[in-house]
DOFIVO-66569 format. One record per residue (C-alpha): residue in three letters; x, y, z. Coordinates in steps of 0.2 Angstrom, whole numbers, plus 5000, padded with zeros to 4 digits. Layout:
N
REC	ALA	X	Y	Z
...
This chain:
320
REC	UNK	4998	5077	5039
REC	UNK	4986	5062	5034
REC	UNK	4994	5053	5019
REC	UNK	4992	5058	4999
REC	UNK	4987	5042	4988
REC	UNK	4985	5038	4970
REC	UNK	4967	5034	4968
REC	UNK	4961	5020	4956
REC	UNK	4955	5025	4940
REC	UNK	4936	5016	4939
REC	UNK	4927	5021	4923
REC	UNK	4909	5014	4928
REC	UNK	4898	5013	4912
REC	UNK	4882	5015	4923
REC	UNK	4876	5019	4941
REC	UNK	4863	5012	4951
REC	UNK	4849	5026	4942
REC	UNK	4855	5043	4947
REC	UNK	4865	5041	4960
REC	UNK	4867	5057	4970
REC	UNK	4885	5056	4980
REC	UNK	4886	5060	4996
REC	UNK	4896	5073	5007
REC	UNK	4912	5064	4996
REC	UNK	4905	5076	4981
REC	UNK	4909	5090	4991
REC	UNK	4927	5086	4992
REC	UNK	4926	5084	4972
REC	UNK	4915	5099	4966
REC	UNK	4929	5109	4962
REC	UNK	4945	5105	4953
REC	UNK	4953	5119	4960
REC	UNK	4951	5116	4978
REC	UNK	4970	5112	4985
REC	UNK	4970	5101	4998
REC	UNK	4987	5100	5002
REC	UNK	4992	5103	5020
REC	UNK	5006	5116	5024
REC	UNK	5014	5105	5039
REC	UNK	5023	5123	5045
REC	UNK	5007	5132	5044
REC	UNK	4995	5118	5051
REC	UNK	5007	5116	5067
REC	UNK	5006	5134	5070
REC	UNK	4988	5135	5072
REC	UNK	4989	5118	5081
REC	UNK	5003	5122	5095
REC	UNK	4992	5136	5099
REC	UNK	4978	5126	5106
REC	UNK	4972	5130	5123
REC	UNK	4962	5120	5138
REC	UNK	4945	5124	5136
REC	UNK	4938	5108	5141
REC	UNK	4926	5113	5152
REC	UNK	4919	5121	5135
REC	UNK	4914	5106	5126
REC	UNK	4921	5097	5110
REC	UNK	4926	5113	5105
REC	UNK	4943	5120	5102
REC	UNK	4949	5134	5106
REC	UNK	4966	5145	5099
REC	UNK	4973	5157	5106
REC	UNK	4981	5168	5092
REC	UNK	4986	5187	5096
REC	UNK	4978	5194	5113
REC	UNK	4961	5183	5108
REC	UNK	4953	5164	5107
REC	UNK	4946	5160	5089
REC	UNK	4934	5143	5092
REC	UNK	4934	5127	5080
REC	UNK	4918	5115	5084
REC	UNK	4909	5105	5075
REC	UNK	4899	5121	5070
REC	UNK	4913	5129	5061
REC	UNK	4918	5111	5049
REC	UNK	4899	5111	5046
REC	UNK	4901	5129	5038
REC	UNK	4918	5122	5030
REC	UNK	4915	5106	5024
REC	UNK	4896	5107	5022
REC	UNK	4896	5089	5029
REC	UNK	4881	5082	5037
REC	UNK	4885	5085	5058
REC	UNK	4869	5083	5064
REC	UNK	4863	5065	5068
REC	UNK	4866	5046	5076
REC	UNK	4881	5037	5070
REC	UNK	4873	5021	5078
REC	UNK	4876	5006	5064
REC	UNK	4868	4989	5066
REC	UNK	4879	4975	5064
REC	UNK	4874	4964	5049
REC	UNK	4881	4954	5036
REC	UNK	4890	4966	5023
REC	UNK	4888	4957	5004
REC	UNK	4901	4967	4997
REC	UNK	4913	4960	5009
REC	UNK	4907	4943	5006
REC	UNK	4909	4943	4989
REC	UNK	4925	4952	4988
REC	UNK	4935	4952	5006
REC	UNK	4929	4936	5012
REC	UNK	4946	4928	5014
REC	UNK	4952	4944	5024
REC	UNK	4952	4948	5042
REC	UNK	4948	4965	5039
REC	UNK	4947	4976	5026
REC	UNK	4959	4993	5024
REC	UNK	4960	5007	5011
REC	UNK	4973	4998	5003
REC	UNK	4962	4981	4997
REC	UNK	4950	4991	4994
REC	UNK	4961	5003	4979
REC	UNK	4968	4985	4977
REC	UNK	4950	4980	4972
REC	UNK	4945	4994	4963
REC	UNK	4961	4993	4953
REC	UNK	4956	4981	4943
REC	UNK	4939	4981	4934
REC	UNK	4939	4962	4930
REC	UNK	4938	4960	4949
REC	UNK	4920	4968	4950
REC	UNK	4904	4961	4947
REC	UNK	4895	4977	4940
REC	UNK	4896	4996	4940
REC	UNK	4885	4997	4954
REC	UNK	4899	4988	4965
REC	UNK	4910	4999	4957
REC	UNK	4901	5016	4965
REC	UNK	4900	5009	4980
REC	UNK	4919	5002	4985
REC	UNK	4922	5020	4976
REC	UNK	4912	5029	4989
REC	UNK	4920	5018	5002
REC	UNK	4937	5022	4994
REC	UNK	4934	5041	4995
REC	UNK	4927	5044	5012
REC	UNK	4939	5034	5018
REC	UNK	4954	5045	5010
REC	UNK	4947	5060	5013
REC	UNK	4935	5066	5025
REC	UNK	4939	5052	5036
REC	UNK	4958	5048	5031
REC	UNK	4971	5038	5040
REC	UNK	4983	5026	5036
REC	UNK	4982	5016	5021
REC	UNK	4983	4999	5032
REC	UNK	4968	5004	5045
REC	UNK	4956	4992	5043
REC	UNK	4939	4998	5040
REC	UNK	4922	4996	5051
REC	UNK	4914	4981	5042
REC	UNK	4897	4991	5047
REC	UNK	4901	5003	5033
REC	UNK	4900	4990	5019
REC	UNK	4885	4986	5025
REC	UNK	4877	5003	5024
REC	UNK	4887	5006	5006
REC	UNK	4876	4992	4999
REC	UNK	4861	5006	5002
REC	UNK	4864	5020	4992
REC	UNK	4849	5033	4998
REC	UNK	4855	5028	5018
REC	UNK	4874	5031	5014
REC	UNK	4871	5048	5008
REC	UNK	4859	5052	5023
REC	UNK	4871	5045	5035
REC	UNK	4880	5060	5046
REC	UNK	4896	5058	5040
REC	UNK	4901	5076	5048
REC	UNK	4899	5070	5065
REC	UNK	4913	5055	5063
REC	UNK	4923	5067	5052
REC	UNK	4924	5078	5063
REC	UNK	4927	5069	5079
REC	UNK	4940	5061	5070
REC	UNK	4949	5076	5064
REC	UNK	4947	5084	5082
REC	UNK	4953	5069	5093
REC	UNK	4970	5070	5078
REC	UNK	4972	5087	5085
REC	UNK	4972	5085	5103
REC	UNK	4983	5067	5102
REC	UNK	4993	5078	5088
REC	UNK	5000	5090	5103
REC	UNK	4998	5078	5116
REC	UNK	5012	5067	5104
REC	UNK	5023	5081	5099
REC	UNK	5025	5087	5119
REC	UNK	5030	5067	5123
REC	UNK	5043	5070	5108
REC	UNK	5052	5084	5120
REC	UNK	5055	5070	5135
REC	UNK	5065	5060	5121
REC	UNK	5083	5067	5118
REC	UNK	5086	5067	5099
REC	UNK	5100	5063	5088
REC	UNK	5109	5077	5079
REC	UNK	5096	5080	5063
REC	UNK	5086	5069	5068
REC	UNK	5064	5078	5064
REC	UNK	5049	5075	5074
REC	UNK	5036	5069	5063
REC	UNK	5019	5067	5068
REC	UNK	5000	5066	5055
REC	UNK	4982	5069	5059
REC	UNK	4969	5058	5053
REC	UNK	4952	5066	5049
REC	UNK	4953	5080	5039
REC	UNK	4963	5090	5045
REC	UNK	4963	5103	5031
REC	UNK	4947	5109	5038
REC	UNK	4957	5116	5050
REC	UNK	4968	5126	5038
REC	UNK	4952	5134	5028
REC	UNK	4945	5139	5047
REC	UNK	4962	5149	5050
REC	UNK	4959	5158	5031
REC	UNK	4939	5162	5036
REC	UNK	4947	5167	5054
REC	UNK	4963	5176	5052
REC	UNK	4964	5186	5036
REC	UNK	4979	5189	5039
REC	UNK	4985	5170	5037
REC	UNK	4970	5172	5022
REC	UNK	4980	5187	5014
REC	UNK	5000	5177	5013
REC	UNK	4998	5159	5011
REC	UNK	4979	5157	5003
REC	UNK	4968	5163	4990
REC	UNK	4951	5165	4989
REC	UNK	4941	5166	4971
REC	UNK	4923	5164	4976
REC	UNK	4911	5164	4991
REC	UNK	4906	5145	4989
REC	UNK	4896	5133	5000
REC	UNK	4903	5126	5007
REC	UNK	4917	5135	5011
REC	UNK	4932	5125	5007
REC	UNK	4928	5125	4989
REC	UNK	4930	5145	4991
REC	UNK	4950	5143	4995
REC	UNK	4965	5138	4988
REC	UNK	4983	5134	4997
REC	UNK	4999	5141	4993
REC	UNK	5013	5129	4991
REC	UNK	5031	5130	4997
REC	UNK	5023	5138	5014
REC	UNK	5042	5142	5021
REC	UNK	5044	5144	5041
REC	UNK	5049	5163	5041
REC	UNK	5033	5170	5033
REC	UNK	5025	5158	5044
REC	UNK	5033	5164	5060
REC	UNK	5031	5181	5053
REC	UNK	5013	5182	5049
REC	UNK	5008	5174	5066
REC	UNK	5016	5189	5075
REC	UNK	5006	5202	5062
REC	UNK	4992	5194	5068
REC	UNK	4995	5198	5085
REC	UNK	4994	5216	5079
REC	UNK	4980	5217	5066
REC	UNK	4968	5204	5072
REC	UNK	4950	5210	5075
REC	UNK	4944	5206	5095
REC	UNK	4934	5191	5097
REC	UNK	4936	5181	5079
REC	UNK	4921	5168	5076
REC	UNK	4914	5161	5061
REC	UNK	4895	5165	5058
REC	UNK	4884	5157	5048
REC	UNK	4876	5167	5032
REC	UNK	4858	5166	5028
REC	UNK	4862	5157	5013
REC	UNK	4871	5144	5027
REC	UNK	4856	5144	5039
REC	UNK	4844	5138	5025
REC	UNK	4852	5121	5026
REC	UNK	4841	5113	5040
REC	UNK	4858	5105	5049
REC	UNK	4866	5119	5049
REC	UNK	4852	5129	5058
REC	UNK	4851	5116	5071
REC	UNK	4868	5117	5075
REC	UNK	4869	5135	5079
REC	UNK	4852	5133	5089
REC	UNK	4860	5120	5100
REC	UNK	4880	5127	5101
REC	UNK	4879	5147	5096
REC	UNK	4895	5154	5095
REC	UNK	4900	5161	5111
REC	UNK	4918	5167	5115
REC	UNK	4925	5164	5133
REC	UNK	4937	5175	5141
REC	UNK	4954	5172	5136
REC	UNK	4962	5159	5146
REC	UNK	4980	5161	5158
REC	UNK	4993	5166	5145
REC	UNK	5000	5150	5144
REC	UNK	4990	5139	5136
REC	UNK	4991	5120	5144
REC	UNK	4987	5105	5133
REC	UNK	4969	5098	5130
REC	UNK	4969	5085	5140
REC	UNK	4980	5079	5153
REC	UNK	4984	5093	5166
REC	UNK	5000	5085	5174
REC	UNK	5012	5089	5159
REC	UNK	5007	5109	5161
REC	UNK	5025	5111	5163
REC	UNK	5032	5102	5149
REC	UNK	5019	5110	5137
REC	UNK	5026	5128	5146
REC	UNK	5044	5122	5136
REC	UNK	5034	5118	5122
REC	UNK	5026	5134	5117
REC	UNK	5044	5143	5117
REC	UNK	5045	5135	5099
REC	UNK	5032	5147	5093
């Protein structure tokens, strides 16, 4: 799963005004909200992936007799990101690189907890917010590895507070988090052509956010919802409704997938409430994409991308 970090504590004595955070609040507007990502659960849901491709950007699972979709539509209604939008960036100067970067070749999560680390380091509060906001939607809705460097264009839009918090931050969230998915499955299947040594584990993380994808399978599948979640609100967005058990072990796992085969309602979507549809990007996604269930594929599913390894992916699926 995408890697847990430390953050720097910054103490800022003031803000540029009143700075309104952007999507990152959503990740902090409630201190109960887990995070953490069962790996036993999460591959579960991920092995059963299927090849919709023809479908879109969507993805599509196959759980019980039915397909349960996960587009952009649905980590809209999750994360309560902005998904609507260009993601076009002009390539300018960034002063905050500049001032603080200038003898790196690029800039990574890592200089930048580095930086904010130490308050001696900064100029003002205001630089302070804005390496912050950097710092956090780079750890969170847009996590990787702490060594990735970041797009310099960033920086550059971080130095404009009003255009970082209108910027669609959904859209690259989650195109991140989906292509993780897809490449998550298409690495674990290259695993099975590798003989392994005696104990030795497949590991594998997801970049993103991939516990988007976790709080789909709770809103989805209450029987997943019922053992290894629970819910104490109906909040928008809907991450903020759900917190993750810990200690997920592989029996109930294996246990409550085949009870959902049993129990599971026909035909399992997400739907937006009215509450939902008054936010104006939300509306405009289920205009464009509604949520339209295809029939359910060949039993075995093959992976989302490349066709020729059908057969190895066959082998596959006998783990779950």
């Amino acid at each position: 799963m995408s890697e847990k970090n430390s953050s720097p504590e910054i103490s800022p004595k003031r803000t540029q005004g009143e700075i309104e955070v952007s999507d990152t609040k959503k990740f902090m507007s409630s201190p109960e909200m887990n995070i953490a990502d069962p790996g036993m659960l999460f591959h579960n849901i991920v092995m059963r992936l299927t090849d919709h491709s023809s479908m879109g950007d969507a993805l599509w699972f196959e759980v019980g007799e039915d397909l349960g979709r996960f587009s952009i539509n649905e980590f809209c209604l999750i994360t309560g990101m902005k998904c609507v939008g260009s993601t076009h960036l002009p390539l300018v100067e960034s002063r905050l690189i500049t001032r603080y970067f200038s003898t790196l070749r690029g800039v990574s999560r890592e200089h930048l907890e580095l930086q904010l680390s130490n308050a001696a380091n900064l100029d003002n509060d205001d630089d302070a917010v804005k390496l912050s906001l950097l710092y956090l939607t780079f750890s969170i809705p847009l996590s990787n590895a702490n060594s990735v460097k970041i797009d310099p264009k960033f920086f550059a839009l971080a130095d404009n507070i009003a255009e970082f918090n209108d910027f669609p931050w959904g859209v690259l969230s989650w195109e991140a988090t989906r292509t993780a998915i897809c490449n998550s499955v298409e690495n674990r299947v290259a695993s099975k052509r590798i003989p392994l040594k005696k104990n030795d584990k497949v590991h594998y993380s997801v970049a993103g956010f991939p516990h988007a994808l976790l709080v789909w399978a709770y809103e989805t599948l209450p029987t997943i919802a019922t053992k290894f979640s629970s819910k104490y609100e109906h909040a928008i967005p809907r991450m903020l409704s759900w917190t993750t058990a810990d200690n997920v072990k592989f029996d109930d796992v294996m246990s409550a997938f085949t009870e959902v085969g049993d129990k599971q309602p026909k035909g399992f979507v997400m739907m937006p409430t009215e509450e939902e549809l008054k936010d104006p990007w939300v509306a405009r996604l289920y205009l464009k994409n509604p949520s339209v269930v295809p029939k359910l594929p060949p039993k075995t599913p093959a992976p989302p991308k490349s066709s020729d390894t059908n057969s190895e992916w066959r082998e596959f699926q006998k783990e779950i």
